[in-house]
C-alpha positions in Angstrom: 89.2 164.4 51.7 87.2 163.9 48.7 87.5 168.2 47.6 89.4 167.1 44.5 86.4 164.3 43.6 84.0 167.0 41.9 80.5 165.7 41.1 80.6 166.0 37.8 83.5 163.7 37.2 81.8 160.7 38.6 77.9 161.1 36.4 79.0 158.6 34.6 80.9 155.3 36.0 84.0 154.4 34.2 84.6 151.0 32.2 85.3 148.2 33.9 87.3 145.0 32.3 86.2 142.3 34.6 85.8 139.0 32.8 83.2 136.4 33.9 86.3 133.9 34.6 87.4 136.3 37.2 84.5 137.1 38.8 83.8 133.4 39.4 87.2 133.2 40.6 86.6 136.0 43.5 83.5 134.9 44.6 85.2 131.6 45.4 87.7 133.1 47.5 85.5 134.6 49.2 83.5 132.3 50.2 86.8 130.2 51.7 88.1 133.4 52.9 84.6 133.2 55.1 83.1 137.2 53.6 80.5 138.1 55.5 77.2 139.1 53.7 78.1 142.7 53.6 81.2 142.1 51.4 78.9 139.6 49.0 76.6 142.3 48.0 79.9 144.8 47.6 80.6 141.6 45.0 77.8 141.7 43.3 77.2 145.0 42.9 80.4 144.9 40.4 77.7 144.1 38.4 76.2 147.4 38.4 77.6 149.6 35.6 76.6 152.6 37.8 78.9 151.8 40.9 82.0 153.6 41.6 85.1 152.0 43.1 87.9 153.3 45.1 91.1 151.1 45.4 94.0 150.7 47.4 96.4 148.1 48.3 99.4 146.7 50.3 101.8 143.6 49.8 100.6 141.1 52.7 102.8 141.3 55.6 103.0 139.2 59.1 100.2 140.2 61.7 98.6 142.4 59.0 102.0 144.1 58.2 102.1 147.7 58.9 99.3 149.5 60.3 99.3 152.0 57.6 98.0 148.9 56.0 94.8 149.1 57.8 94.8 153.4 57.8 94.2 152.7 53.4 91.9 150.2 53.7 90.1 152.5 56.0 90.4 155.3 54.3 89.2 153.6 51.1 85.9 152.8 52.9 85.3 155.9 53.9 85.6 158.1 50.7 83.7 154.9 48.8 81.0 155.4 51.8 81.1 159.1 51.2 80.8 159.0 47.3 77.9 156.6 48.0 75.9 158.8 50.0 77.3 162.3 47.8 76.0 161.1 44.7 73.1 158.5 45.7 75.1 156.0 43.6 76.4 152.2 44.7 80.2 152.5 45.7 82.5 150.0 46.8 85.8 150.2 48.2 88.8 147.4 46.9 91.6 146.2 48.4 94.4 144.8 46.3 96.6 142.6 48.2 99.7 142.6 46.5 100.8 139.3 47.1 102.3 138.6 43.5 105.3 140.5 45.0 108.6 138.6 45.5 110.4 141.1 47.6 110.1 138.6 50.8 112.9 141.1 52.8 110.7 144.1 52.5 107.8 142.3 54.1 109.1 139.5 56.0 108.5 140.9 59.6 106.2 141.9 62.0 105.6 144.0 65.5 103.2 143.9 67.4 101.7 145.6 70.8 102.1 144.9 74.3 99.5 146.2 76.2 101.6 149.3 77.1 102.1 149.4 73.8 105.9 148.5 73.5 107.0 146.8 70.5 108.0 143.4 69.9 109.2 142.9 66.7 110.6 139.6 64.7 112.3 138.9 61.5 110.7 135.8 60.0 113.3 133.3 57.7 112.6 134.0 54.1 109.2 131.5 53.9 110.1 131.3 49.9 112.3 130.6 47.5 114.3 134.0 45.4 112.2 135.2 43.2 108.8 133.6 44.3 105.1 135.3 45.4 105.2 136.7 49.0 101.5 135.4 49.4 102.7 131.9 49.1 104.8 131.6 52.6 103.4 129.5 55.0 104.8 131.3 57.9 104.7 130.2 61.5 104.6 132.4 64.6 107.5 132.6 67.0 106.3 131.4 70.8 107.5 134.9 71.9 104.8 135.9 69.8 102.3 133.8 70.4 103.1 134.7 74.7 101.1 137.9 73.7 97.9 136.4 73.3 97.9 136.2 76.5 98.1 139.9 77.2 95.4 140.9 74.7 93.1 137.6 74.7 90.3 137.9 71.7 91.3 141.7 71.1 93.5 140.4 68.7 91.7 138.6 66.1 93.0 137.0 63.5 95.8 139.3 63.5 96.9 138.4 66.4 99.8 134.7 66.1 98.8 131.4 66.1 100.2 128.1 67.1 99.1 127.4 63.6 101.5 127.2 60.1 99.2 129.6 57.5 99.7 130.6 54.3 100.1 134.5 54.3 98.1 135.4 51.6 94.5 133.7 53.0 96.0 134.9 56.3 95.9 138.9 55.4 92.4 138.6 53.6 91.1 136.8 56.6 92.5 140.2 58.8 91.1 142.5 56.3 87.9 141.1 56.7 87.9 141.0 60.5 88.4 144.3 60.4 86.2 145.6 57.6 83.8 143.3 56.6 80.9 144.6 58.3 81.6 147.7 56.0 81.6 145.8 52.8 85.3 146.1 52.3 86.5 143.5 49.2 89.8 141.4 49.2 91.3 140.9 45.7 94.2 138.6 45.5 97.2 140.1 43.2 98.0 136.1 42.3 95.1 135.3 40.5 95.9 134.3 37.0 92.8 135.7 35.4 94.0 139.4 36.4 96.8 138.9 34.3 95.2 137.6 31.8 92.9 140.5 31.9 96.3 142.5 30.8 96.6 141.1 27.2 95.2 144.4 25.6 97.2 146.4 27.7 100.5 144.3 27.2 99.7 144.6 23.1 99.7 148.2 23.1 102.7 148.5 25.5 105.1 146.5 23.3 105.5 148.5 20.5 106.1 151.6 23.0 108.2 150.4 25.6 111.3 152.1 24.8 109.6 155.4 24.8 107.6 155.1 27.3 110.7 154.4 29.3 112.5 157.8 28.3 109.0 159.6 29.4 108.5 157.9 32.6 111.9 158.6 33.5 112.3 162.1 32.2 109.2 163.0 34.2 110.6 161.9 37.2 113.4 164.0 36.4 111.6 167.2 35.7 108.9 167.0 38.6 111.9 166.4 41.1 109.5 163.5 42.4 110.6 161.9 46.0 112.2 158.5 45.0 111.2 158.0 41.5 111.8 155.3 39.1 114.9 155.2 37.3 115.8 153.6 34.2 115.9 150.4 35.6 112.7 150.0 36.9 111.0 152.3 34.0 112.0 149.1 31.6 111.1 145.7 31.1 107.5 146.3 32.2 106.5 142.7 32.1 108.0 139.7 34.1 107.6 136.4 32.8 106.7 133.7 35.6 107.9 129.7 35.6 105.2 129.2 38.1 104.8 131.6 40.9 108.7 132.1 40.5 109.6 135.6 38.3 111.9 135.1 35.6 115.3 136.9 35.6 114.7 139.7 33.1 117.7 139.3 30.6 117.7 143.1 28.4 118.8 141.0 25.3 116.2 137.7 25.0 113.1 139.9 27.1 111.2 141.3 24.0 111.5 138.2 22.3 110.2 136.1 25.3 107.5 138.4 26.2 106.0 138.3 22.7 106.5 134.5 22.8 103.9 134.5 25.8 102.4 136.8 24.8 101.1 134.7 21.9 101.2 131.5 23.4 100.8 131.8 27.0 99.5 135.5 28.4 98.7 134.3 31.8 102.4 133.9 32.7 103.2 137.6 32.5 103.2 139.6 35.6 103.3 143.3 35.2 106.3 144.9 36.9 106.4 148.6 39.2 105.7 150.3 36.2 102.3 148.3 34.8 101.1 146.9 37.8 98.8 150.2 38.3 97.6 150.6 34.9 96.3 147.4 35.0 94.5 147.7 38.2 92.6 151.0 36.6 92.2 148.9 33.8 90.2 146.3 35.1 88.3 147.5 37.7 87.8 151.5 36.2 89.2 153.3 39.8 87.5 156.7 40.3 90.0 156.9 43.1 93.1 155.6 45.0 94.1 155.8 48.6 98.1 156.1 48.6 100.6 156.8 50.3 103.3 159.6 49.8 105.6 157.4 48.0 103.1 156.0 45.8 101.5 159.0 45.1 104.6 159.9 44.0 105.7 157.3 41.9 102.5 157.5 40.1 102.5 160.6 39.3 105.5 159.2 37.0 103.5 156.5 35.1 101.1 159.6 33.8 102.5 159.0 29.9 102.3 154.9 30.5 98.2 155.7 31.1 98.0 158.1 28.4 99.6 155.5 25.9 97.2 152.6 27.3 93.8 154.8 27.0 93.1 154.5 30.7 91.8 157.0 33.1 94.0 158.1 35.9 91.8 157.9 39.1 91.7 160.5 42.2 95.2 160.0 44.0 93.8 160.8 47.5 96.3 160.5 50.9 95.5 157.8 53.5 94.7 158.5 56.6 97.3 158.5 59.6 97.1 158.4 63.0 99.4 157.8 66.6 98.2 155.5 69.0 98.9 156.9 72.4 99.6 154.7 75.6 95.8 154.9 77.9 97.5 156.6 80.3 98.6 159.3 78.6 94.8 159.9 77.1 93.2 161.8 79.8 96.5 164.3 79.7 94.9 165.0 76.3 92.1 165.9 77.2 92.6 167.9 80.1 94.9 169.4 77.2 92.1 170.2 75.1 89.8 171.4 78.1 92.8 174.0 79.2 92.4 175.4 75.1 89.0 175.7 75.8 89.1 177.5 78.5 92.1 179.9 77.2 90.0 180.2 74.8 87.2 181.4 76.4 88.4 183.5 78.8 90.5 185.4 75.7 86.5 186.2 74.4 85.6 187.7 77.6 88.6 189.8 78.0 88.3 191.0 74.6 84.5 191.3 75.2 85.2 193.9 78.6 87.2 195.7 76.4 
């Protein structure tokens, strides 16, 4: 896994663009998101200009959303763990829930296990308004749901449904951190006003190029034959203005004028669209890697003339991890599996051996 993170690129850290505002603002949340110790000193060792940070991240879903959700967050861990240990060097992995996004039918449902590990799945109503932050829903579990508690008991968690209405952004920290808090695994909320605001450099220089930067993006996608890449439509328009947590319409003819309007005026009320969104991620916290999916990886791979206009460094796309969970029973058929290659194995070296 971390082949392609040579030593050399990481003896020096890179910038980081974290304002004082923002920091306060994530310490808070962690502290009413309950972080254990362990993710504290991940905090505060932001402070360090020596540590290195992987990132990944996931719009929040119900129950945790999908469990590739969980194979990134472990993955990050574990390269941030081994880059730690590589280069005797503080490390933390960062998780950026993505719960500025408004896409409520791409996330809006959930499955979870029975014991023999058939599915139950449920499409919750749309929790908010068109147009408005995913992380905002206060979403309620369906008693069919909440029956399975009663098949798993604590195994569960917090992931597991409650009687209780929660709002799904607190509700997805709080399952990250039941899960990997121990290993110092840090939360970041995408709704947080101070990470836009932490764009206003960024936006200034992507202004001017916007319309170019759209032809590149899109001819690269073209060129490279990348698996779903952005088209023209989601190449422009970079930047979303907000009326709250709702994202404005983006209207081609007015949305120059009304993002240099806020720009000026009000910066925290621009959101950074598919094609920013990254950049200013790398931007603020200075990502020597990424966990990603396929996808992604692809769809990054587009934005390399938006980083090169913006003067940030393009971290270590590395894949997550994947796995299939197997009913118990059919466990000790693998391994007898694996004992029979074994003993193939072995009795091939004899044979050869006598002859």
């Amino acid at each position: 896994m971390t082949e392609a993170l040579s030593k050399d690129m990481h003896e020096v850290a890179r910038p980081r663009h974290l304002s004082r505002e923002l920091l306060a603002r994530w310490e808070t949340s962690l502290r009413e998101w309950n972080a254990p110790a362990r993710v504290l000193d991940s905090w505060r060792a932001l402070d360090d200009p020596r540590t290195r940070i992987v990132v990944t991240g996931q719009q929040p879903g119900p129950w945790g959303g999908p469990l590739y959700t969980f194979y990134k967050a472990a993955t990050a861990i574990a390269l941030a763990e081994r880059i730690a240990a590589r280069d005797q060097v503080p490390a933390v992995s960062v998780f950026w829930m993505q719960s500025e996004d408004t896409d409520w039918g791409e996330i809006g449902w959930g499955a979870l296990p029975h014991r023999d590990l058939r599915l139950y799945r449920h499409r919750f109503d749309a929790a908010v308004p068109a147009r408005h932050w995913v992380g905002s829903a206060r979403v309620a579990d369906p008693p069919e749901a909440r029956s399975l508690v009663g098949e798993w008991g604590e195994d569960l968690g917090v992931l597991g449904p409650s009687g209780n209405t929660s709002n799904l952004g607190a509700r997805s920290a709080g399952a990250l951190l039941s899960m990997f808090g121990d290993r110092g695994l840090l939360p970041l909320d995408g709704r947080w006003p101070e990470l836009r605001l932490g764009g206003r450099a960024l936006w200034e220089r992507y202004l001017p190029r916007h319309r170019q930067l759209t032809v590149e993006v899109v001819t690269r996608g073209r060129e490279h034959g990348l698996a779903s890449p952005l088209d023209e439509t989601s190449a422009s328009n970079g930047l979303f203005v907000l009326d709250g947590e709702k994202r404005r319409p983006v209207e081609s003819a007015t949305w120059e004028q009304e993002v240099s309007e806020a720009l000026n005026t009000e910066p925290a009320r621009l959101a950074p669209s598919v094609l920013l969104r990254a950049p200013l991620q790398d931007h603020l916290l200075g990502s020597v890697a990424q966990v990603v999916g396929n996808v992604e990886a692809a769809y990054l791979d587009q934005l390399h003339p938006v980083y090169a206009a913006l003067g940030i460094a393009e971290p270590v796309r590395v894949p997550r991890l994947s796995a299939t969970v197997l009913p118990q029973g059919l466990v000790p058929s693998a391994d007898r599996e694996r004992e029979g290659d074994r003993k193939r194995e072995a009795a091939r070296r004899d044979q050869h051996e006598l002859c």
